[in-house]
Structures are given as structure tokens and as C-alpha cells.
N, C-alpha and C positions, 0 to 999 in steps of 0.2 A: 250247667257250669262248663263242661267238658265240649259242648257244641260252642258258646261265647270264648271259649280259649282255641278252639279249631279256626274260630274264624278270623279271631284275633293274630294267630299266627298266619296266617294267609292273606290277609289283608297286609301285613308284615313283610312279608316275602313279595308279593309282588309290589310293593314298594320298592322292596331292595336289592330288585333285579329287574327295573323295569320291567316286566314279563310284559305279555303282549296280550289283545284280546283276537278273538277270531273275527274275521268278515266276508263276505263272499270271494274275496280274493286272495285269501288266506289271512294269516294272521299282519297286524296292525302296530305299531310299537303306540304304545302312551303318549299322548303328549306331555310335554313338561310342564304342564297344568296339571293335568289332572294325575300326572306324578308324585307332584305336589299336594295336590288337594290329599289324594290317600296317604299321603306322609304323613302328615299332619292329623290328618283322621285316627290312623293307627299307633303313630308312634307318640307325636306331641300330645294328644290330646288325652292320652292318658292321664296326664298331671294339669295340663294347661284348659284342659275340658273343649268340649266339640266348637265353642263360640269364643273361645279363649281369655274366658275371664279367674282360671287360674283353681278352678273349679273342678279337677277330675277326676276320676275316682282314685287317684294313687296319689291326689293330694295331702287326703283324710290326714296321715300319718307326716305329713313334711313340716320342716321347722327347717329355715323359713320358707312358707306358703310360696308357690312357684309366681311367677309376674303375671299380671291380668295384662295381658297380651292387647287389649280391647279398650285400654285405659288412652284417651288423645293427650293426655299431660303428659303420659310415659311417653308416646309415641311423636310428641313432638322433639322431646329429650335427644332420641337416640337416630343416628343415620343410619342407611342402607348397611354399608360394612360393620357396624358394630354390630346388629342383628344377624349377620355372615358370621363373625368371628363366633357368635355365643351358640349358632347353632353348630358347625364344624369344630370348634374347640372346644366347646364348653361353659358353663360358669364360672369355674376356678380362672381359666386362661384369662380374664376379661375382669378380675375382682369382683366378681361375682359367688352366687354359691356355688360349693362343687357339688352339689346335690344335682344341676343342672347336668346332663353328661354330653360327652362329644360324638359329633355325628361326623367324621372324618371321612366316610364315603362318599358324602356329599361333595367334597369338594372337586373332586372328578369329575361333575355334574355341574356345570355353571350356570345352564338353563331351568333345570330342577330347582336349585339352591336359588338364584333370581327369582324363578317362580313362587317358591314359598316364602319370600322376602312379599313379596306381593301379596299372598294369601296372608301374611299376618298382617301387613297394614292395611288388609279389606277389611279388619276384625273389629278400628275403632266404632265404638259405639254414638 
């Protein structure tokens, strides 16, 4: 348990500090792909699960069950920017649930934030 929450917070952290990997020519910054990609691994997928069908393990306990992210009905529903607003503000901001929370760092990050707008609509099924 104690190594899945070590890793969990580290995977965490360098999400949200871009951190950088090493390379022969020293270290590398992230792309805003795979920026993204470990946001969403780490931080969204806790509730919205790894393939984003709403499925994660910190769903068990939620009322109401977070959005199957992978759904084409939803995702034809909603634009670019409303997927922005709900991840930088929240669910509440958006008439949504507030169970949903805000990721207001992102928005500092418009490459990032674009990117994972991307990584969710790669998710339809």
C-alpha cells in the first residue's frame, strides 16, 4: 500500500511541475503530451478510471458516479472549451457536480490543458 501511494504521489508531482526526464544531454522538459498523458493517468483517473469510463477506484464511494469520459453521445454533447472550463474550474463552475474539483493550474499551461482536451476525446469508445 505504502509503495502504490509513493508512486502515486510521484507520478503526481511530476505532473505538476512538469519535472523533466534525463538524456544524454542532460535533462529534457516533457512534452505536453505526455504531460498530459501522466495527468490524467495520475490525477483524473483516479475517479474517471485508466480508459475513462468513470470507473476508478475513488469512484466506488461517489454519488453521482463521475462522467464515462469514453461515452460518443457525451462527447458529441460537449466542445473543446466546456471540457477546459470543467477541468480548470471544476464541476460546480459548469452546473455540474462539485464532487468534480478544480485544476486551476492548468490553466497556466495551454498546451498541457489542449493536450489533455485531446487525450479525453481519444478515449471515445
Amino acid at each position: 500500500m505504502r509503495s502504490t501511494t509513493l508512486l502515486f504521489v510521484g507520478l503526481l508531482v511530476a505532473a505538476l511541475c512538469n519535472c523533466s526526464k534525463g538524456g544524454p544531454s542532460g535533462p529534457a522538459p516533457l512534452s505536453a503530451k505526455t504531460t498530459a498523458r501522466t495527468t490524467f493517468e495520475s490525477v483524473c483517473s483516479v475517479c474517471h478510471g485508466m480508459r475513462g469510463l468513470g470507473d476508478g477506484p475513488g469512484s466506488a464511494t461517489l454519488d453521482p458516479k463521475p462522467r464515462n469520459l469514453s461515452d460518443p453521445a457525451w462527447q458529441r454533447t460537449v466542445n473543446d472549451q466546456h471540457i477546459r472550463n470543467v477541468i480548470t474550474m471544476g464541476g460546480a463552475a459548469v452546473g455540474k457536480s462539485p464532487i468534480m474539483p478544480a485544476h486551476p493550474f492548468l490553466k497556466n499551461d495551454a498546451q498541457v490543458l489542449d493536450a489533455l482536451v485531446a487525450h479525453i476525446r481519444g478515449l471515445t469508445q
